[in-house]
N, CA, C and O of each residue as an XYZ file, in Angstrom:
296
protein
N     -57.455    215.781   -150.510
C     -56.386    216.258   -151.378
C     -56.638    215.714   -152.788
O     -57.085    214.580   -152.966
N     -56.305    216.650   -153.898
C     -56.729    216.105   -154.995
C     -55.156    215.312   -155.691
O     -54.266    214.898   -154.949
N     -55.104    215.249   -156.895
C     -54.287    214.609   -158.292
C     -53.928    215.976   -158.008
O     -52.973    216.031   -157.233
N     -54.400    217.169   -158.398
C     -53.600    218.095   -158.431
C     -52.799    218.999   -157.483
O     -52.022    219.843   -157.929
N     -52.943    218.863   -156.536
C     -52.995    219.088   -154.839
C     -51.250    218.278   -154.831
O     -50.198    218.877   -154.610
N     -51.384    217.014   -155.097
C     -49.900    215.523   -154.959
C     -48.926    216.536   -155.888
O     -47.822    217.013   -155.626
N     -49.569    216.638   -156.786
C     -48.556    217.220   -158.066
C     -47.925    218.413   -157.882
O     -46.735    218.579   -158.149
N     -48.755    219.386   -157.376
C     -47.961    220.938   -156.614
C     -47.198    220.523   -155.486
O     -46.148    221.148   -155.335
N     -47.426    219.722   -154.740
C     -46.478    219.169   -153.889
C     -45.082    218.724   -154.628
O     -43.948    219.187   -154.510
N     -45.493    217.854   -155.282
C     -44.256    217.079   -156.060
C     -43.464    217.664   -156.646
O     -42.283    217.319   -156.610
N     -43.946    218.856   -157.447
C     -43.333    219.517   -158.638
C     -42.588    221.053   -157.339
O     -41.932    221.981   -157.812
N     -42.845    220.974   -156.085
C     -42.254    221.931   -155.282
C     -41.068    220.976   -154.795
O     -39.891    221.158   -155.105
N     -41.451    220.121   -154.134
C     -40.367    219.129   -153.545
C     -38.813    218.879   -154.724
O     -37.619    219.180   -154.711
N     -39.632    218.265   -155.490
C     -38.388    217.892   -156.717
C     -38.141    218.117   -157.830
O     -37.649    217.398   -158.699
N     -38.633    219.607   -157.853
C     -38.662    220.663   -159.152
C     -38.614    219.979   -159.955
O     -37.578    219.805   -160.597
N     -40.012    219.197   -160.252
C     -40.321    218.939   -161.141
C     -41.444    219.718   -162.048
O     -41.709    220.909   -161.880
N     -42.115    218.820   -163.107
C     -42.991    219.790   -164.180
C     -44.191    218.822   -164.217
O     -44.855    219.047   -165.229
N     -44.755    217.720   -163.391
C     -45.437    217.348   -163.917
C     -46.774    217.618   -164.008
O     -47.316    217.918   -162.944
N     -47.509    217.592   -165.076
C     -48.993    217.882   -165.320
C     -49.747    216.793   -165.673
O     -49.258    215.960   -166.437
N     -51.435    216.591   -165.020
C     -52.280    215.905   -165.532
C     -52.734    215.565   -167.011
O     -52.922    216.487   -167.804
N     -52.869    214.563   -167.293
C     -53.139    213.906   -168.495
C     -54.323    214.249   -168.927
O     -55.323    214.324   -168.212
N     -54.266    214.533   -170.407
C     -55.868    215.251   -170.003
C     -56.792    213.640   -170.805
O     -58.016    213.619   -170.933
N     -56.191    212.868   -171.089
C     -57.086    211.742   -171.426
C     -57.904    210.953   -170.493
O     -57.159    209.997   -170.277
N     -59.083    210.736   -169.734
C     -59.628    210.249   -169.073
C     -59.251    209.004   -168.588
O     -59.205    208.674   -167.403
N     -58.933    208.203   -169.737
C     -58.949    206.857   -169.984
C     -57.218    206.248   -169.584
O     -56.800    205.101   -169.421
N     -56.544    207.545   -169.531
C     -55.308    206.843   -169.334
C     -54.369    206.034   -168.015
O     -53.943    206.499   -166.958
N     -54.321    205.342   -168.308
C     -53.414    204.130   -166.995
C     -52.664    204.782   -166.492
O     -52.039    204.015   -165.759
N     -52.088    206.227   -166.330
C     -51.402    207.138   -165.830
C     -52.221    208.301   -165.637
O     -53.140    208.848   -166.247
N     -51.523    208.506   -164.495
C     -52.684    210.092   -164.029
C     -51.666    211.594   -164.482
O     -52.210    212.623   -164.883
N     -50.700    211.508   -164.381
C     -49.234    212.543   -164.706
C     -48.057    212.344   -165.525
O     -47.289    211.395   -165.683
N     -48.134    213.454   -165.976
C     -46.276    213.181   -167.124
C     -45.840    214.398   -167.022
O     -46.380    215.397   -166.547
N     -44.549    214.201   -167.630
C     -43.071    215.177   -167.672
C     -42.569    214.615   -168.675
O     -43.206    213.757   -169.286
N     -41.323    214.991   -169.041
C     -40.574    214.748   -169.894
C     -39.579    213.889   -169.358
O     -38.625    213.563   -170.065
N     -39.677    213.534   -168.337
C     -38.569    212.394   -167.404
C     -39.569    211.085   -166.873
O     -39.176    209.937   -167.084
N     -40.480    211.254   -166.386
C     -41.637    210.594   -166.227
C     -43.071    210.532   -166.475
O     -43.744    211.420   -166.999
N     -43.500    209.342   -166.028
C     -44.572    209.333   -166.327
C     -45.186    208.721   -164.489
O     -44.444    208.180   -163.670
N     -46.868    209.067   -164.255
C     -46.518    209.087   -163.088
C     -48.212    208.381   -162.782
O     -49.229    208.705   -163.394
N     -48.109    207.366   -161.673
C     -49.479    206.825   -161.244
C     -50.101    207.661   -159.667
O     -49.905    207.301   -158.506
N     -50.682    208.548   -160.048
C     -51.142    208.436   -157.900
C     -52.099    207.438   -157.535
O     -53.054    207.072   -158.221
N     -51.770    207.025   -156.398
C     -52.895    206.580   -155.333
C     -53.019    207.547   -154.348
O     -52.050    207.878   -153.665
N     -54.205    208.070   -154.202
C     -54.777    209.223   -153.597
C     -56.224    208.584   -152.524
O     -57.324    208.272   -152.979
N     -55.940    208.539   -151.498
C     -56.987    207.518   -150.762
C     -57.586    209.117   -149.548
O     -56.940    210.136   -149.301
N     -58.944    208.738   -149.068
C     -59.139    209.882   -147.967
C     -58.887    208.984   -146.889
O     -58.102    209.557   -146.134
N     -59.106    208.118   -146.556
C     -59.449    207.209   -145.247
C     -57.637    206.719   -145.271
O     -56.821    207.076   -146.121
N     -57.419    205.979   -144.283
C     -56.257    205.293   -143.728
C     -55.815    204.142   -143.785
O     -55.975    203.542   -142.722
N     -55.273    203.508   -144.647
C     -55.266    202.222   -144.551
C     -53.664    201.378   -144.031
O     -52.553    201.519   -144.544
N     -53.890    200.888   -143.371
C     -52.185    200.375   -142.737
C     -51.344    200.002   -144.067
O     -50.233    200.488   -144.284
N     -52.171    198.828   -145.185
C     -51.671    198.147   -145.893
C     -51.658    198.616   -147.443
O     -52.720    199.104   -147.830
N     -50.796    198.550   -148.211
C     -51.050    199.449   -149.661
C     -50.972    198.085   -150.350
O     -50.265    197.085   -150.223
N     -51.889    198.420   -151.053
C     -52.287    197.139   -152.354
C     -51.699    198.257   -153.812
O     -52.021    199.438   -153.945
N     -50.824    197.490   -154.720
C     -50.691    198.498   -155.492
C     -51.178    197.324   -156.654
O     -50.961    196.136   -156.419
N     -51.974    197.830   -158.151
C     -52.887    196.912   -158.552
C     -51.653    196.990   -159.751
O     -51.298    197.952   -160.434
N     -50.968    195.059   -159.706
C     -50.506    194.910   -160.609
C     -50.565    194.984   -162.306
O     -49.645    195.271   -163.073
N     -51.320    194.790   -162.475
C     -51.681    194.999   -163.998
C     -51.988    196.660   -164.314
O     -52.258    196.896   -165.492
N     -51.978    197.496   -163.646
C     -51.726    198.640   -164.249
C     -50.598    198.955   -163.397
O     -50.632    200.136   -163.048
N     -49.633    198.322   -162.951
C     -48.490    199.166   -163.023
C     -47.391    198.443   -163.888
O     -46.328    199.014   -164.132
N     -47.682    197.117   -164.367
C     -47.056    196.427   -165.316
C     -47.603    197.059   -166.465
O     -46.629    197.066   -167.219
N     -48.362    197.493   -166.963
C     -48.585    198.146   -168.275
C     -48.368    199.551   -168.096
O     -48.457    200.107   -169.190
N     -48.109    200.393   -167.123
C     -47.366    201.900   -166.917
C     -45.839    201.255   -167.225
O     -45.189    201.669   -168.185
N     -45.329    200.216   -166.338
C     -44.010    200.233   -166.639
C     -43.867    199.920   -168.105
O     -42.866    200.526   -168.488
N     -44.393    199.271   -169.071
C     -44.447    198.904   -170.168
C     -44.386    199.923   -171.046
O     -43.643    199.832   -172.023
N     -45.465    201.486   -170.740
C     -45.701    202.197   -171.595
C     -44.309    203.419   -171.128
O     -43.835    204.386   -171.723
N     -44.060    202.882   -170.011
C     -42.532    203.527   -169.960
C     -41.377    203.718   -170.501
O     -40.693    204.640   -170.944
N     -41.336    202.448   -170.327
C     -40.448    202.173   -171.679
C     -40.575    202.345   -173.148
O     -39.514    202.284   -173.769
N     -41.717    202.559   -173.862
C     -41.805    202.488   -174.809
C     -42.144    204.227   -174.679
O     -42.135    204.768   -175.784
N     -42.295    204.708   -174.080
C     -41.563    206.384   -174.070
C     -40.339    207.062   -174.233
O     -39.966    208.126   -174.727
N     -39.578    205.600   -173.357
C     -38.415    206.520   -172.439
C     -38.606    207.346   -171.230
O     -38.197    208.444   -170.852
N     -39.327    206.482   -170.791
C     -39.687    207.405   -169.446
C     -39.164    206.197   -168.398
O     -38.786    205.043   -168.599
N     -39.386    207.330   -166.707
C     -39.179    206.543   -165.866
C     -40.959    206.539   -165.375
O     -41.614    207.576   -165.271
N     -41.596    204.924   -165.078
C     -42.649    205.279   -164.396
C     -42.414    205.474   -162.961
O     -41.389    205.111   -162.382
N     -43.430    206.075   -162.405
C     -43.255    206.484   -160.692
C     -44.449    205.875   -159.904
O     -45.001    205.265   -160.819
N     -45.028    205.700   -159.055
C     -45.926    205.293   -158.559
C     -46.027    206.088   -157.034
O     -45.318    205.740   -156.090
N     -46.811    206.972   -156.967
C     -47.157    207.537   -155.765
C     -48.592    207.511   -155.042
O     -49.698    207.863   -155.455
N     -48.127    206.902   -153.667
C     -49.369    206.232   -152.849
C     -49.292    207.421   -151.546
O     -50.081    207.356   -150.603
């Protein structure tokens, strides 16, 4: 399943709008005008989710300094 694959899901589920970032480089993979949004997109199975602090402390950071809500989807 891709980034864009999560997002047609997402944007069906909770009519939302969000679209990929087109900056390579950015600490966020998705935005809207309500959020801003991280996936973790894994193929294999893992029992345990590691979510990597320092980029979700600097998503929440750049959240705020949007006005956004960040989201984090694993």
């Amino acid at each position: 399943m891709t980034e864009q694959d999560v997002l047609n899901i997402i944007n069906k589920k909770f009519k939302t709008s969000f679209k990929l970032v087109s900056d390579e480089y950015s600490s966020y993979d998705a935005e809207e005008d309500r959020y801003i949004l991280e996936i973790k997109n894994r193929r294999a199975y893992y029992s345990t989710k590691i979510i990597e602090i320092y980029k979700m402390v600097a998503n929440y950071q750049k959240s705020q300094l949007l006005d956004k809500i960040f989201l984090y989807a694993v």
